[in-house]
N, C-alpha and C positions, 0 to 999 in steps of 0.2 A: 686489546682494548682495555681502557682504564673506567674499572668501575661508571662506566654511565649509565644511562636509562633511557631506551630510546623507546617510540611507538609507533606503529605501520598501521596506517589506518586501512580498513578493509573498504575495496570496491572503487578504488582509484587504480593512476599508473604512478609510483613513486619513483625517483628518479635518485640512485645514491652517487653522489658526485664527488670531488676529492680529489688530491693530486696522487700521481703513482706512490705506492707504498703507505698512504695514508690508514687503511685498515679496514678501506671498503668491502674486499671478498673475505675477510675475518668477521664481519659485523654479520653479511648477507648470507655469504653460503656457509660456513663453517660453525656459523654460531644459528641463526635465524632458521635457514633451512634444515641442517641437521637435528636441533632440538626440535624443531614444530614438527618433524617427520618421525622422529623416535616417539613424542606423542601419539599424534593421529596413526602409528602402525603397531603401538606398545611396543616397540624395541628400544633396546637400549645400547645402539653402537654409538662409536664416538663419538665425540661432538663438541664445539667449542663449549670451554664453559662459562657457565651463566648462572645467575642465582636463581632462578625460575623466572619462565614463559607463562604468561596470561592471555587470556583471550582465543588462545588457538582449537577451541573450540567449537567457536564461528566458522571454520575453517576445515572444508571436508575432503582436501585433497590438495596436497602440495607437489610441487612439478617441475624441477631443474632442464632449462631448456637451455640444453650446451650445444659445443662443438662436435661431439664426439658423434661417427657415424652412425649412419640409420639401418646399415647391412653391413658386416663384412664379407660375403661373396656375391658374385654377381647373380645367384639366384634372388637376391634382391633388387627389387625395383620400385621407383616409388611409387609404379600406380597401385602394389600390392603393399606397399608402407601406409600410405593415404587411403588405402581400404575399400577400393571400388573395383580392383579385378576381376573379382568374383562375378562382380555383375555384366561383365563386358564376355566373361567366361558364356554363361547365361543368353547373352545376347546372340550369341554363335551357337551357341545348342539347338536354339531355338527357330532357325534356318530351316527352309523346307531340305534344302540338300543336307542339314546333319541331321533331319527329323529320319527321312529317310535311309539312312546309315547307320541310326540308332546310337550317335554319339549324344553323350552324356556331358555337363558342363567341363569335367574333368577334361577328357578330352582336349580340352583348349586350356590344360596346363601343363606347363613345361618340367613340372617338378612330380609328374606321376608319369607310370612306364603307360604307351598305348598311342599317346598320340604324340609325345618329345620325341627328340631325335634318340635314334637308338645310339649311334656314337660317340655323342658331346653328352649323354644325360639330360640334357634339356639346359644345360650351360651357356651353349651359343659360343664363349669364349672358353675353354678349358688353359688351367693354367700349366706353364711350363717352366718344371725347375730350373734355375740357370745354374749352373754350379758354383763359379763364384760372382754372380750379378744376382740381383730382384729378381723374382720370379713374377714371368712377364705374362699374359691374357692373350693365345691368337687363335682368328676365327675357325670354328670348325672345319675340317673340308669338305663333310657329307652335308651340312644345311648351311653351309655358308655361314653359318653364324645366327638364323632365324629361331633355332632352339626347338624346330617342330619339325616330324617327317612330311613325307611327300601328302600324304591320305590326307592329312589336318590341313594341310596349304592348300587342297582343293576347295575347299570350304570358305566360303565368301559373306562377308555383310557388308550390303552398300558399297558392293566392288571392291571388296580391303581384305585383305586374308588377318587373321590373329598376329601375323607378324607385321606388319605392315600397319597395326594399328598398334603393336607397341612400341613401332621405330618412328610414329607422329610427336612432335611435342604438343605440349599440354598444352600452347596455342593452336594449334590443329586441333587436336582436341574437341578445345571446347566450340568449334564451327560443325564438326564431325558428330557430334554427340549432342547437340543442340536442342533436338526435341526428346530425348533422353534423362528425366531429370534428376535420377540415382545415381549417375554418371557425371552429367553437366555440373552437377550442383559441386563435388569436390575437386572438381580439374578447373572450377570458378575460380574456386579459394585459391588454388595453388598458381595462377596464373596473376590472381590479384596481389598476391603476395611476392610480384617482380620476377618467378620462376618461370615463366610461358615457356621458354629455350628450350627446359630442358626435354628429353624424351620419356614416354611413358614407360619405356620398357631400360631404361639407360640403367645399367649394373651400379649397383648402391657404391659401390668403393671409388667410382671415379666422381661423387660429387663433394666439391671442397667442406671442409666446416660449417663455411656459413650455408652454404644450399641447406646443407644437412639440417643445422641448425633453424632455419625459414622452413624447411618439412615438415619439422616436428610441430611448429606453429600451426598452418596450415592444413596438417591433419586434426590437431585440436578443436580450429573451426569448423570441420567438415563433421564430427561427430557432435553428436545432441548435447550432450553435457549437459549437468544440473548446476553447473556454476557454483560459489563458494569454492573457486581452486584459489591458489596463490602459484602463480606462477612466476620463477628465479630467474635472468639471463643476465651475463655476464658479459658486457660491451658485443650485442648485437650489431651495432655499424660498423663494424672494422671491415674496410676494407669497400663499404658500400659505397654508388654514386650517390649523391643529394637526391636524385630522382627514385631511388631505391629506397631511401631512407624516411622518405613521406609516404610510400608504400607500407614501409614495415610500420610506422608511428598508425600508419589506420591498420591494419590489423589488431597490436597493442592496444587501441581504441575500443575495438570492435572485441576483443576478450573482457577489457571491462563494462563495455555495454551489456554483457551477459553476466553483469551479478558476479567477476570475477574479480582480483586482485595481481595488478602486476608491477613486480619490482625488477631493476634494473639499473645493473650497475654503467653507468655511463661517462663518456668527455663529449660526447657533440652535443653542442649546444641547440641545435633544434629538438632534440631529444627533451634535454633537459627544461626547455625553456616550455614545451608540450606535455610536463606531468603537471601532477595535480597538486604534489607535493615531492618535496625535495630536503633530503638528508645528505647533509654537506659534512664529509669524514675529513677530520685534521688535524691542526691547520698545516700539516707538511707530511714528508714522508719519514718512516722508519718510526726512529725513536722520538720523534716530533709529531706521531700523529696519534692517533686512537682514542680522538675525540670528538667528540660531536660540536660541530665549531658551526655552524647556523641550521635551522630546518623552517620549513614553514613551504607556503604556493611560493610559486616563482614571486607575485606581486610582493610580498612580504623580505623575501630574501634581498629584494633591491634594497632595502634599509638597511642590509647588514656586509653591505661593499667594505668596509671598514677592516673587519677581520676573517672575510671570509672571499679565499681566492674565486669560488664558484661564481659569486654573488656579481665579484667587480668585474669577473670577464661577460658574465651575464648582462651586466647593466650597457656596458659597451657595445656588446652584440646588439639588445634593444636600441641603444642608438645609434646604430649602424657606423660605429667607430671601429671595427675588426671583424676581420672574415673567423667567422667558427671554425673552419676549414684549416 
């Protein structure tokens, strides 16, 4: 980036737009995020550089919401990534037939000795070297793959054993858990957030980027938070349907309704055309870009169709002269 001066207003959704190689993830994550996070943590790792950062003091938690997974082994799952196992743990303890067995919440987890399977560790899939292939996941023989012994599977809520409710998707779920509202309330988020499919108990490694990426969200809303985050993502709709993608825009909505800041690096133009404000990186890529070639609200940037690529596919999109798509 050549010498500019840019500004990110707080408690909107910003939208950094630009052709490939223009200098978008140079501006946002390498310079923006890494110095605003060397601030608010006092370190001093790399970071793009910059002549000084202002303002980032309004600013009480910065949050890079990538691709990168949410577990590497299948002892992760995201109903204990999103944070509400515990209570579903809780929920089975509390059974007159575990009262009377004197099981404890523990018990109804797969990652302490007592009530997981003694074979698999409480794995369900243990893995197996291949010698010269991927080392491939197949299901226990002693629990089938359930992750719990026989004792723990006699134990019932609402007719459902502990495995049985983590083999439900989070659309089951939230039917299942309905009058529950320590439960309901984040298997809400995570269903409103276009993930319902997926399963409560489904091993972290087999969920793609973006699921992973849509978790990290969705637990964000599931927890209290006091707002003032700025939160970073780096083209969120790849790969999304349009129906998907007006889910994810109300989420991002629904983070800045809570006193937060979110920027994003984007090309769809639904995206862009639903921030608040729009930083247009250019005007081309490479050695042709690393400037700040228009910003302002969507309404503002239609003025600037001229020299700014964002602007004139924008304006067209508004008059329904080309599919964004």
């Amino acid at each position: 980036l050549k010498n500019i001066s840019v500004g990110f207003p707080l408690g909107c959704l910003i939208a950094l737009s630009g052709v490939s190689g223009s200098g978008k993830s140079s501006l946002l994550k390498e310079t923006v995020y890494k110095n605003v996070r060397n601030h608010i943590l006092g370190r001093s790792d790399p970071a793009g550089s910059c002549r000084r950062v202002t303002g980032w003091t309004a600013i009480q938690r910065i949050v890079e919401v990538d691709h990168s997974p949410i577990g590497k082994t299948p002892r992760s799952v995201p109903a204990s990534y999103v944070g509400f196992l515990t209570d579903i743990r809780r929920l089975f303890s509390m059974t007159p037939e575990a009262k009377s067995r004197g099981y404890e919440p523990g018990r109804f987890s797969f990652n302490i000795d007592g009530g997981r399977c003694d074979a698999c560790k409480g794995q369900g899939q243990p893995k197996v070297k291949m010698s010269f292939l991927p080392d491939v996941y197949v299901p226990c023989d002693a629990c089938r793959g359930s992750r719990f012994n026989t004792d723990t599977l006699s134990v019932s809520y609402r007719g459902q054993t502990i495995a049985d409710v983590l083999n439900m998707s989070f659309a089951q779920a939230l039917r299942f858990f309905s009058a529950v509202p320590a439960i309901r309330r984040p298997v809400e988020f995570v269903c409103t957030i276009g993930l319902g499919y997926l399963k409560l108990g489904q091993p972290s490694p087999t969920l793609s980027g973006g699921e992973a990426q849509r978790m990290k969200l969705a637990r964000e809303l599931a927890s209290p938070g006091s707002g003032h985050t700025l939160f970073v993502l780096d083209e969120p709709t790849t790969g999304l349907h349009r129906s998907d993608v007006e889910l994810l825009l109300t989420v991002l909505q629904d983070l800045v309704d809570r006193d937060n800041t979110v920027a994003v690096i984007e090309h769809n133009m639904d995206v862009i055309r639903a921030a608040d404000y729009i930083i247009d990186v250019g005007p081309e890529g490479g050695a042709g870009g690393g400037q700040i070639v228009a910003r302002g609200t969507p309404e503002r940037m239609l003025g600037k169709a001229g020299r700014s690529h964002t602007a004139r596919y924008l304006k067209r999109y508004l008059e329904g002269n080309t599919d964004p798509d």
